[in-house]
ChimeraX commands (.cxc) that place a marker at each C-alpha (Angstrom):
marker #1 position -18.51,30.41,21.62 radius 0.5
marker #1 position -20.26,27.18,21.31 radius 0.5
marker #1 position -19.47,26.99,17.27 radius 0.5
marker #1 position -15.58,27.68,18.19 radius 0.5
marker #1 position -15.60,24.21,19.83 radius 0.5
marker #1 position -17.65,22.61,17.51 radius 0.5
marker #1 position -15.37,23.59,14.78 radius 0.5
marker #1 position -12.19,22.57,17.14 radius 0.5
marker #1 position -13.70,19.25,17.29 radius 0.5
marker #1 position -14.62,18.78,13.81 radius 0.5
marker #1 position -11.00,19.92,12.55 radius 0.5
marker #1 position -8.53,17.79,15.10 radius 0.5
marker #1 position -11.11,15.30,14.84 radius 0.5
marker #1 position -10.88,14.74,11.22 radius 0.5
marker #1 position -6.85,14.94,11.46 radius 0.5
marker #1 position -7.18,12.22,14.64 radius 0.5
marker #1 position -9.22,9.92,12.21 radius 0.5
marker #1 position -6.68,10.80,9.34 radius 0.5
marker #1 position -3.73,9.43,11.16 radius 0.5
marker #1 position -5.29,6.75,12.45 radius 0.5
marker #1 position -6.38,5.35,9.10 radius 0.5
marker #1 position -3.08,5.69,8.01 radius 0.5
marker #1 position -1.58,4.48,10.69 radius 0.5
marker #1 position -3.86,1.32,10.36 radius 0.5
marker #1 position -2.94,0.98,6.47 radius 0.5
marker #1 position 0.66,0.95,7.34 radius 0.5
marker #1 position 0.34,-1.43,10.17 radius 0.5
marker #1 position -1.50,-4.08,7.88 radius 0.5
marker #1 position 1.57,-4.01,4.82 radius 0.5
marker #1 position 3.60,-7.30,4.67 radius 0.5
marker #1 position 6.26,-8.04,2.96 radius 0.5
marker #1 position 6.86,-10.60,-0.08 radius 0.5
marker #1 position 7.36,-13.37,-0.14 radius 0.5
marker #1 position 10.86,-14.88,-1.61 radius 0.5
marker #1 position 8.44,-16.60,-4.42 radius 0.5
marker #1 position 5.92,-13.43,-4.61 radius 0.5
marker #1 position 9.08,-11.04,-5.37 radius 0.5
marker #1 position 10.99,-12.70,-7.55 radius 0.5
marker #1 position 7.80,-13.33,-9.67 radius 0.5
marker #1 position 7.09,-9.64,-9.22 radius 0.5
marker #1 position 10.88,-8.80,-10.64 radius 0.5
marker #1 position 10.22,-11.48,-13.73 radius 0.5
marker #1 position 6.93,-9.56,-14.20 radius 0.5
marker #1 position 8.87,-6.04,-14.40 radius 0.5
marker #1 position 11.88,-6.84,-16.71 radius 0.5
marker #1 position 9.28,-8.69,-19.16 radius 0.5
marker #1 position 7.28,-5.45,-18.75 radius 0.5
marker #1 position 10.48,-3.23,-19.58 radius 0.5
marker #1 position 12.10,-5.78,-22.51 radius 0.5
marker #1 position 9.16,-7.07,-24.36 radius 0.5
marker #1 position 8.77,-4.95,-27.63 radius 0.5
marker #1 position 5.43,-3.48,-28.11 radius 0.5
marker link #1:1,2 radius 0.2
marker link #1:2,3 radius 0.2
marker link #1:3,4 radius 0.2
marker link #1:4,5 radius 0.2
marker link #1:5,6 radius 0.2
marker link #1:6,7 radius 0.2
marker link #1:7,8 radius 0.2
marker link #1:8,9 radius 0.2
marker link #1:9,10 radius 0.2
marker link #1:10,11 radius 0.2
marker link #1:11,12 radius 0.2
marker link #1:12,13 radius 0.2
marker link #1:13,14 radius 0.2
marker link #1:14,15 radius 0.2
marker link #1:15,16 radius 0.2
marker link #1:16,17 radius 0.2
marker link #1:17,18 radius 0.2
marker link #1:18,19 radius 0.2
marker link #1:19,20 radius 0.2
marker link #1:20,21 radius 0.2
marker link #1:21,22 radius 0.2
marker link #1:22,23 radius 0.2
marker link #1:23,24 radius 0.2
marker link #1:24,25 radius 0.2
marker link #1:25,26 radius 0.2
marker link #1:26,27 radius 0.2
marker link #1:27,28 radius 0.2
marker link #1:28,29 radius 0.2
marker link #1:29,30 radius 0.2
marker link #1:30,31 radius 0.2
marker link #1:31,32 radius 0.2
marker link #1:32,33 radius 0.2
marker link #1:33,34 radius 0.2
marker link #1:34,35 radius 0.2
marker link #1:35,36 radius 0.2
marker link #1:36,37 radius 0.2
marker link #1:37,38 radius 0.2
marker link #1:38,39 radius 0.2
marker link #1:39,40 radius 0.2
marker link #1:40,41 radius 0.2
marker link #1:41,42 radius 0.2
marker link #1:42,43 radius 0.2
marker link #1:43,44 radius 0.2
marker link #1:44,45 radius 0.2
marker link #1:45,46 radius 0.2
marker link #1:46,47 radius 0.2
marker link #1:47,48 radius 0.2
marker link #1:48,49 radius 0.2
marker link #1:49,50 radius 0.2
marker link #1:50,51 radius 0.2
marker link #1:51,52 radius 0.2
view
């Protein structure tokens, strides 16, 4: 019976932690900058246009 709980713990625990981390990375996203983004845009269409 002991092992049951054990394993209860182990398995919701690991899901707990899971979301949390998660939860944490999402938390901690910013946005761009006005400056960051349109640097980011120049970056993709020079990506996209530039022959190889």
């Amino acid at each position: 019976m002991m092992i049951n709980n054990v394993w209860l713990l182990a398995i919701a625990g690991g899901a707990l932690v899971l979301g949390a981390a998660i939860a944490f990375a999402i938390m901690r996203q910013r946005r761009l900058r006005p400056d960051e983004k349109r640097a980011q845009d120049a970056n993709i269409d020079r990506l996209y246009t530039e022959p190889r």
